[in-house]
N, C-alpha and C positions, 0 to 999 in steps of 0.2 A: 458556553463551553467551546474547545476551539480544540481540534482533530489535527493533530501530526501523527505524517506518515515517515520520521527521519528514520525510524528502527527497520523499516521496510528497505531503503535505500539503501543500510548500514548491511541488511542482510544480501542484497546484490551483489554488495563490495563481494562479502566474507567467501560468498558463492562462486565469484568470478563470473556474474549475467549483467548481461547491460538491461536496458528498460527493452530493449528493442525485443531480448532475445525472451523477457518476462512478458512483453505486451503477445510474444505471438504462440508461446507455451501455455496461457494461461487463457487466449481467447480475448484477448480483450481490444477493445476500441482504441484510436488514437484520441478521441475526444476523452476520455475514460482514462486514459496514462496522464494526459494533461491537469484533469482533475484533481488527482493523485501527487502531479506535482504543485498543484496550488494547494494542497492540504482540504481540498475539499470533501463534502462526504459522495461517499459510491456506495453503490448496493450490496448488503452482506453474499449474495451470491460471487459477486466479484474478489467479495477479500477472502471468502472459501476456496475460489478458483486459484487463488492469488496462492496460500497456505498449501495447495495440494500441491500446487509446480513447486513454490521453497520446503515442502516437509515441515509445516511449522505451524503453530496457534496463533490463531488471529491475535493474539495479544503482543507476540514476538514481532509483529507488523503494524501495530496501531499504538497510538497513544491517546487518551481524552483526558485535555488536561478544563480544569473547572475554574475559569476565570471570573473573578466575581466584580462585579463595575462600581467603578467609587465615586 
């Protein structure tokens, strides 16, 4: 399974915030925005932190897409 975060990025745009101005509304780490731009996983406390700065469902910010290996 393989974790995109582009729906979170797309909600920055729509918002008008940069990462900078989400990393420091939401609390969060620079190691931790790094992560997020590698499509890595973070802790569900972070994408709730993350959903209360954008007003939005953790699902309007993540994607799990289910890659199956051939």
């Amino acid at each position: 399974m393989a974790i995109s975060y582009n729906s979170l990025w797309k909600q920055l745009i729509d918002k008008n915030m940069t990462k900078t101005n989400l990393r420091l509304k939401a609390d969060l780490g620079t190691a931790t925005l790094a992560k997020l731009g590698k499509n890595q996983q973070v802790s569900l406390d972070v994408l709730l932190r993350i959903c209360k700065v954008l007003e939005c469902d953790i699902a309007d910010i993540i994607c799990v897409e289910n890659k199956e290996s051939e």
